[in-house]
N, C-alpha and C positions, 0 to 999 in steps of 0.2 A: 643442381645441389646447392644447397645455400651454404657457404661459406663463413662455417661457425670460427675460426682461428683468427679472422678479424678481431673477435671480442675477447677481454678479459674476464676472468672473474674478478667481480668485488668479494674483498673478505669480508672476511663474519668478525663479528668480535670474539674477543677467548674472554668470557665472561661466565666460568663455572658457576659463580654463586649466586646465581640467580634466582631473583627469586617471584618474578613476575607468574610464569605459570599456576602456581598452587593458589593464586586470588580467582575472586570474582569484584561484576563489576557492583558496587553498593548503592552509585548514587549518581546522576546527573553533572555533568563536568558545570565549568562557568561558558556560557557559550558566546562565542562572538563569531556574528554574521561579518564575511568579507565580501558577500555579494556585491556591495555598490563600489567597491574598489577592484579587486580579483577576479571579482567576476566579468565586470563593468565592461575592462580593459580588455577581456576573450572576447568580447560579443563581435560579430562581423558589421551590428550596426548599435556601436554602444548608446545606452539611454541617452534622452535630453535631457534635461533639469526637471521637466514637469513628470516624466517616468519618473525616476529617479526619488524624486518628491512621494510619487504610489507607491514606490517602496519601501522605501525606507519607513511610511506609516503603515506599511501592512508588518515588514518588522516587529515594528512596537509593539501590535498588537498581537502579534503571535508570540511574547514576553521576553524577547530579546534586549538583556541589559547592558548589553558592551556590542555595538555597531561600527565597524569601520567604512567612512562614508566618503570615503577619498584619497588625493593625493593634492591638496587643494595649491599646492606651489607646484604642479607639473602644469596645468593648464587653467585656463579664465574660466571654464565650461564647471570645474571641480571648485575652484573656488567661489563663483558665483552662487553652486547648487549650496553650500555650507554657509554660507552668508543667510540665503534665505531659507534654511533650517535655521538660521538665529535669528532672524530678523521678524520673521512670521510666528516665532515662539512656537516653534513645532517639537523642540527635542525636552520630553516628560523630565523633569527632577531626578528620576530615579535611573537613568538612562546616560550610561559613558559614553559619550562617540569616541574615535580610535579614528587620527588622521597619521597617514603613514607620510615619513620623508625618510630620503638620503641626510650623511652625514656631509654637509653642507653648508656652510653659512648660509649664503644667502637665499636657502632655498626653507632652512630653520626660519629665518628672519621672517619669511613670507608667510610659512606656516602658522605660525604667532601672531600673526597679523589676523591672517581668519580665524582662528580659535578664541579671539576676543569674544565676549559677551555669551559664553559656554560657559555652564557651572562646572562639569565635568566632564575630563578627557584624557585620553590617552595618546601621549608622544610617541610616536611608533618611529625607529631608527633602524636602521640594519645595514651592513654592507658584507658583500663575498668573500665568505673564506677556506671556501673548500681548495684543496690541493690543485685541481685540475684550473679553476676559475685564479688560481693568483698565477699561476703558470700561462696561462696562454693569454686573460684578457687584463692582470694586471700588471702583471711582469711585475711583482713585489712581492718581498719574504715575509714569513709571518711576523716579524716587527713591525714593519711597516702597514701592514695589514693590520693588526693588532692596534695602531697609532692611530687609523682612521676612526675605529669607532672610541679609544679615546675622548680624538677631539670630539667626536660629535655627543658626544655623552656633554661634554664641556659645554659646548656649544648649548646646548638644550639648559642647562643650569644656568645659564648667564642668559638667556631672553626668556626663562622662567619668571625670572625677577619681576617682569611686565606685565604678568600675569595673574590676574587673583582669582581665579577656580580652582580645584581641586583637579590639579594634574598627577596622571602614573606613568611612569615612564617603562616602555618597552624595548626590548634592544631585541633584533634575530640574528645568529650568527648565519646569513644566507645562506643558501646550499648546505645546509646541515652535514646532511648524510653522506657528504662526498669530505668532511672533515674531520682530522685524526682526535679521538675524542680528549686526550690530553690539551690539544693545541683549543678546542671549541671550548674546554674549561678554562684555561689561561686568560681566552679573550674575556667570557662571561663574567669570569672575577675582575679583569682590570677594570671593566663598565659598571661593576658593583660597589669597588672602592672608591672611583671615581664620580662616583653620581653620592654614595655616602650619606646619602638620606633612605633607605630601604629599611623599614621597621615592620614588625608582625601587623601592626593595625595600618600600614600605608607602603605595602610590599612592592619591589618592582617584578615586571613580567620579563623572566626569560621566556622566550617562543622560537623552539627549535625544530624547525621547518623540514622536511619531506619535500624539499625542494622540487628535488628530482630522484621519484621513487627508486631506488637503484640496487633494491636488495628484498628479500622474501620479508613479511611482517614479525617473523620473532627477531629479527636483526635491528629491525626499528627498538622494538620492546628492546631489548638489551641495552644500546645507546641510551635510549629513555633513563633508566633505571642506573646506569652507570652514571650520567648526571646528577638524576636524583639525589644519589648514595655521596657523589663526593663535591655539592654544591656548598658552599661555607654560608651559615646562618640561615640555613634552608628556611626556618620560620617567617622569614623577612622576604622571600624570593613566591612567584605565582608560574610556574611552573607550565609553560603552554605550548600546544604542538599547532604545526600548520602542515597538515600530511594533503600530497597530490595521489593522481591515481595514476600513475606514469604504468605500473606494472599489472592495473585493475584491481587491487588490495589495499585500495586508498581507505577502506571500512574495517578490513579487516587490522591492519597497521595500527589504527586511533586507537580499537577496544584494544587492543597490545596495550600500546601505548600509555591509554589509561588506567590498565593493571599496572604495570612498570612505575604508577606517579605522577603520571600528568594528572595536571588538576582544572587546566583551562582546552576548550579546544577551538580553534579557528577555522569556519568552513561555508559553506556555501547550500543556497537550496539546491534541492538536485543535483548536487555536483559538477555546476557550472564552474568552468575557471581554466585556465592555457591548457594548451595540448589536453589531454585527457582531462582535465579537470581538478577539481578541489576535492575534498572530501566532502560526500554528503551528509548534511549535518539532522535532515527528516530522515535520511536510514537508520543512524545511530542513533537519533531519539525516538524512533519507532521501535529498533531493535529494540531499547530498554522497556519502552512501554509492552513489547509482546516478554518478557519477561517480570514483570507485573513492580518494574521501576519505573519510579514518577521523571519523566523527562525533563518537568519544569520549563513545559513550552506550550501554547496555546493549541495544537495542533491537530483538533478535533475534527477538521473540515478537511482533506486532504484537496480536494479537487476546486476549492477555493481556491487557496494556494497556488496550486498549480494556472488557473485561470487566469491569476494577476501574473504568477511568473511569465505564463508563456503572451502574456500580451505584452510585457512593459521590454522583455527581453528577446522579443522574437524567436524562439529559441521553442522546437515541439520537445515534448518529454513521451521519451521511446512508449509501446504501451507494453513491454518487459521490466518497466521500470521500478523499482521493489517499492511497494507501498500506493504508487501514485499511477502506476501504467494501465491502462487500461482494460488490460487483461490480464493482470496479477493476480485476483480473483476470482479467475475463470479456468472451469476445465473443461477437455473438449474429450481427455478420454475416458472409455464408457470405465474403466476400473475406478478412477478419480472418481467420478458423477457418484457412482453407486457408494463409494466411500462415506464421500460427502453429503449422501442424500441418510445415510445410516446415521450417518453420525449428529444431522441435525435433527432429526428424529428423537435418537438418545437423549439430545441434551433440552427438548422441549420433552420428554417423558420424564423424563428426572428431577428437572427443575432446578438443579444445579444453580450456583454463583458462580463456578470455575469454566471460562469456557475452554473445550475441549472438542475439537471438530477434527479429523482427517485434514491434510492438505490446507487448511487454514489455521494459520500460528494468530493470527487475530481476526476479532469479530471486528467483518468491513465497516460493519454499522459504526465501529467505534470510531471510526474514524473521517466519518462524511460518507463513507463510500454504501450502494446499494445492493441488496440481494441478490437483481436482478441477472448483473454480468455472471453470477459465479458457476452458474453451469453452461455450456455454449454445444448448440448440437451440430455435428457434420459425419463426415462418413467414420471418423473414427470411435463416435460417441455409443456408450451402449445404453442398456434399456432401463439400469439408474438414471440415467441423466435425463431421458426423455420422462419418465414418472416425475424426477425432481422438478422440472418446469411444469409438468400438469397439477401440480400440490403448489408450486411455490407461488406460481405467477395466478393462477384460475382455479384455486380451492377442489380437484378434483382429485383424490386420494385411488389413485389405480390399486384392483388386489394385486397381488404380486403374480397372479399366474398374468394377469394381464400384460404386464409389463414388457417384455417377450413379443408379443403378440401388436400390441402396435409401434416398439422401436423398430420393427421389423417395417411397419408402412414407410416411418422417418425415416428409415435407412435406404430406400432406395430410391426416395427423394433426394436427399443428402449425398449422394452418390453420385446424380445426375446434376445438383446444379453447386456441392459446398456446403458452406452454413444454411440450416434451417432458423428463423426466425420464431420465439416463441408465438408469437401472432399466426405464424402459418403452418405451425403444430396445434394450435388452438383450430384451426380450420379444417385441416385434417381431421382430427376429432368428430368436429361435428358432421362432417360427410361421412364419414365411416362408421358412427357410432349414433350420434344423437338424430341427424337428421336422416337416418338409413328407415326412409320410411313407403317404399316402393319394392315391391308391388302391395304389400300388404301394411295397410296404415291401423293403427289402430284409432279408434273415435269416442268413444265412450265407454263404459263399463256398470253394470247395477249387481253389486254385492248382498247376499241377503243370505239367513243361514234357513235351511230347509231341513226337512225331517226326512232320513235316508230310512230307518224303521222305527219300531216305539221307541220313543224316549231317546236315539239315536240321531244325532243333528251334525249336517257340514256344512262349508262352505257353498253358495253356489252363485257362478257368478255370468250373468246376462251379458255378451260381449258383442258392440256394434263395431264392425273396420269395415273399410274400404279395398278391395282386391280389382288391382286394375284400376281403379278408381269407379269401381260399383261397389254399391255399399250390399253390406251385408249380415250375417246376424248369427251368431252360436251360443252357447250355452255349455255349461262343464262345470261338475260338481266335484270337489275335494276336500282332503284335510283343511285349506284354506285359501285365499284367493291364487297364489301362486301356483298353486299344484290346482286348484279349478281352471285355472286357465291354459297352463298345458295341457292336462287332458279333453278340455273343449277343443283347444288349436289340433291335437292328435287326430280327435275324431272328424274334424271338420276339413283338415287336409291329405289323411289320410296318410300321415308320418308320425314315426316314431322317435319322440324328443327324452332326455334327460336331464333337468336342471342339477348340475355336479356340485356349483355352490352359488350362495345368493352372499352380494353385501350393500349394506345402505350407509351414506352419511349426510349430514345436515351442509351444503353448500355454503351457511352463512347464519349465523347466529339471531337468533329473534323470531318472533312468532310469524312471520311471515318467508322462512327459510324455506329456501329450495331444497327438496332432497332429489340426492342422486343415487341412484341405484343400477346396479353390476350383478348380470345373469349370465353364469356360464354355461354352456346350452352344449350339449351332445346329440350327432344324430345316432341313433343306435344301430343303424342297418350298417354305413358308412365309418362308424365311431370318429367320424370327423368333429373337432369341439371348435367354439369360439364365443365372445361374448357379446355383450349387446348391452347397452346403456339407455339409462331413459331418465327424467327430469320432471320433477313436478312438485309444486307445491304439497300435492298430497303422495303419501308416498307407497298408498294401494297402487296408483296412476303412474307413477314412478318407477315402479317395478313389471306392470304389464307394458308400459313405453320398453324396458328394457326387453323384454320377454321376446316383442315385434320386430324390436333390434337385431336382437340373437336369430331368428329366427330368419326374417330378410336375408341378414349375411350367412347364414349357415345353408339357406335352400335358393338363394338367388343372386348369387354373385357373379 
């Protein structure tokens, strides 16, 4: 039994007046990637300088304007890589990097040292102040605590002086979420009076961290929003979360979050970053995009993305992963399939601007991603899903009585070996349908219309196949080729057939289009049914292929 009396509850706030809930979200936060720092420092084998370098330009160009690209006073490895972002004139005009330190002198001093030759940047400061963290690792009371960031606000304004880019200055009260929200305002103001240059046109960033997820996401929101609500000259303040996934709600906590007032958010691709990770910052700006909000990110490629992530970081991305995994647009069960296969249906018969599909909150197209993954066959799959690949992938529009009738072949494939491959559903196909041409082939045909009595004229149609592989010859007069040619095939083998329903379609646009045509064939002694498909340029030939189809599978299986 697991041993729940170990643990505490954390409280909640008593925060009645809230009023986070009744919003929605309106608009795209300010986004800053911490990937080359927070995430950097998770990796088990963190970048080089020359990684580091791919990423930070794939960044850019996926419109990221605030980049935090280090800790360039903790190692040689950070500060070197930030040198030659200066020195190679790599970081665009319009692009803040965000270099984090401790409140420090000498480790500020160093910090300033690399930020030289940067037009714009962000001082990032922060030290621990949650309850638990001044208790056990620093053994000091909130004064003290309180004094650190302080001096280091101090500190930052006196090697500012050295400085001539357009510096913002950031403060995070660390461990947020583990601190009593009065005492995390105390600090935030003492670092706002003390820094004393925060103006509506050159705000400083508070960034109120999710340290360590410690609580359900409306508790974050509430926290959020209680800052919000009693921050002094809020106009002058940029207001910014760093939320982890410690409790797996690291997505759900931000959109909180950013109802409650956040205006900035800090996070990472894919939710790379310590223990559980960062917040993913392509979920939240997917999420807004499948809500038909502009994200204000480049991030039309998904699987780009991911290509440079997972090379520069070593690091696979699960394929459950929402947006980017590779089977997040895939279904295996046959209700999903059928769903989905209806609903793209509807919305190419419609013609629709709105898309609106089953099971897909967006069109993968929209986003790099391919048609192909979105239906996957195995033994679960039913006979939507097998039709949706025969249309999606090989232009073959099954009627629906079909449909039944060879999910049924896939399915006991799919039984014996797993996934089906649409390639060897395609194979299937043509053994059982198009190329079902034993014992009886068909070979030529001469249509011509004859006179049954005066003035009275049908169909009648001259038929050459092969039986056995000897060739052979009948004749059969109808309403029209179709119906001439079963009652030839009747008379000449001595069965009694019924075509139940015929359908044809063009395989492929332009005057030299394949049709394909679908005979569903009944014997009538047995009333056993099935169909039979056939393929041809011309689509008289089309339809007698399929007849021989039906007919093969119906009398010689």
């Amino acid at each position: 039994m697991l041993n729940c009396s170990r643990y505490k509850r954390v409280p909640v706030v008593d925060y009645p007046e809230r009023e986070w809930p009744n919003k929605e979200i309106q608009k795209a936060p300010i986004w800053c990637s911490v990937d080359l720092r927070d995430g950097n420092q998770a990796l088990i084998e963190p970048m080089v300088v020359e990684e580091k370098v791919e990423f930070f330009n794939m960044l850019v160009k996926l419109g990221f304007k605030e980049i935090e690209i280090g800790f360039p006073a903790a190692s040689q490895i950070e500060y070197d890589f930030l040198r030659q972002l200066v020195e190679r004139k790599m970081i665009p005009d319009d692009v803040r990097v965000q270099v984090l330190v401790q409140c420090r002198e000498h480790l500020i001093k160093r910090t300033f040292e690399a930020i030289q030759g940067i037009k714009k940047v962000v001082v990032h400061i922060y030290n621990s102040t949650s309850i638990l963290q001044r208790d056990v690792v620093f053994h000091k009371d909130k004064e003290e605590i309180k004094q650190i960031a302080i001096e280091g606000t101090e500190l930052v304004k006196k090697y500012a002086k050295t400085y001539d880019g357009d510096l913002m200055l950031e403060y995070s009260p660390e461990s947020f979420t583990g601190t009593e929200l009065d005492y995390a305002l105390e600090i935030c103001t003492a670092v706002q009076d003390t820094w004393g240059q925060a103006t509506p046109e050159k705000p400083i960033i508070f960034n109120l961290p999710s340290t360590v997820e410690m609580n359900t996401p409306n508790v974050y929101a509430d926290q959020i929003e209680w800052m919000n609500k009693h921050f002094k000259d809020r106009d002058s303040i940029i207001l910014s979360v760093h939320p982890h996934n410690d409790r797996g709600t690291g997505v759900a906590a931000t959109e909180l979050a950013m109802l409650a007032g956040a205006d900035r958010v800090e996070g990472t691709l894919f939710g790379n970053g310590e223990r559980t990770g960062n917040v993913d910052i392509l979920n939240l700006a997917y999420n807004m995009f499948s809500q038909g909000i502009d994200p204000e990110l480049n991030i039309e490629n998904v699987r780009e993305i991911a290509e440079v992530y997972e090379r520069c970081t070593k690091m696979d991305i699960h394929p459950r992963h929402p947006y980017a995994g590779k089977l997040v647009f895939t279904a295996f069960s046959g209700s999903h399939q059928d769903a989905i296969n209806k609903g793209m249906q509807a919305l190419h018969e419609r013609g629709g601007d709105t898309w609106e599909v089953p099971y897909l909150p967006i069109d993968p197209a929209d986003i790099g991603r391919q048609y192909e993954p979105i239906v996957r066959i195995n033994s679960q799959s039913g006979k939507g899903g097998v039709a949706f690949v025969m249309d999606t992938f090989y232009g073959y529009k099954l009627p629906k009585g079909m449909h039944k009738e060879f999910a049924d072949v896939i399915q006991k494939i799919s039984e014996q070996q797993g996934e089906v491959a649409p390639e060897q559903i395609m194979d299937e196909f043509r053994s059982n349908y198009l190329d079902r041409k034993e014992p009886l082939h068909f070979r030529k045909c001469q249509i011509t219309d004859t006179e049954v009595e005066e003035g009275v004229y049908a169909t009648l149609a001259k038929v050459t196949y092969t039986d056995h592989g000897i060739e052979k010859n009948f004749a059969g007069v109808g309403n029209g080729p179709i119906d001439a040619v079963q009652r030839g095939l009747e008379e000449e083998l001595g069965i009694e057939i019924k075509v139940l329903d015929y359908n044809e379609h063009a395989l492929r646009a332009g005057s030299n289009a394949q049709a394909a045509s679908y005979i569903h064939l009944m014997d009538k002694n047995s009333g056993k049914v099935t169909y039979g498909v056939g393929v041809s340029s011309n689509i008289t030939r089309s339809s007698i292929r399929g007849i021989f189809s039906a007919v093969n599978r119906l009398f010689y299986s």
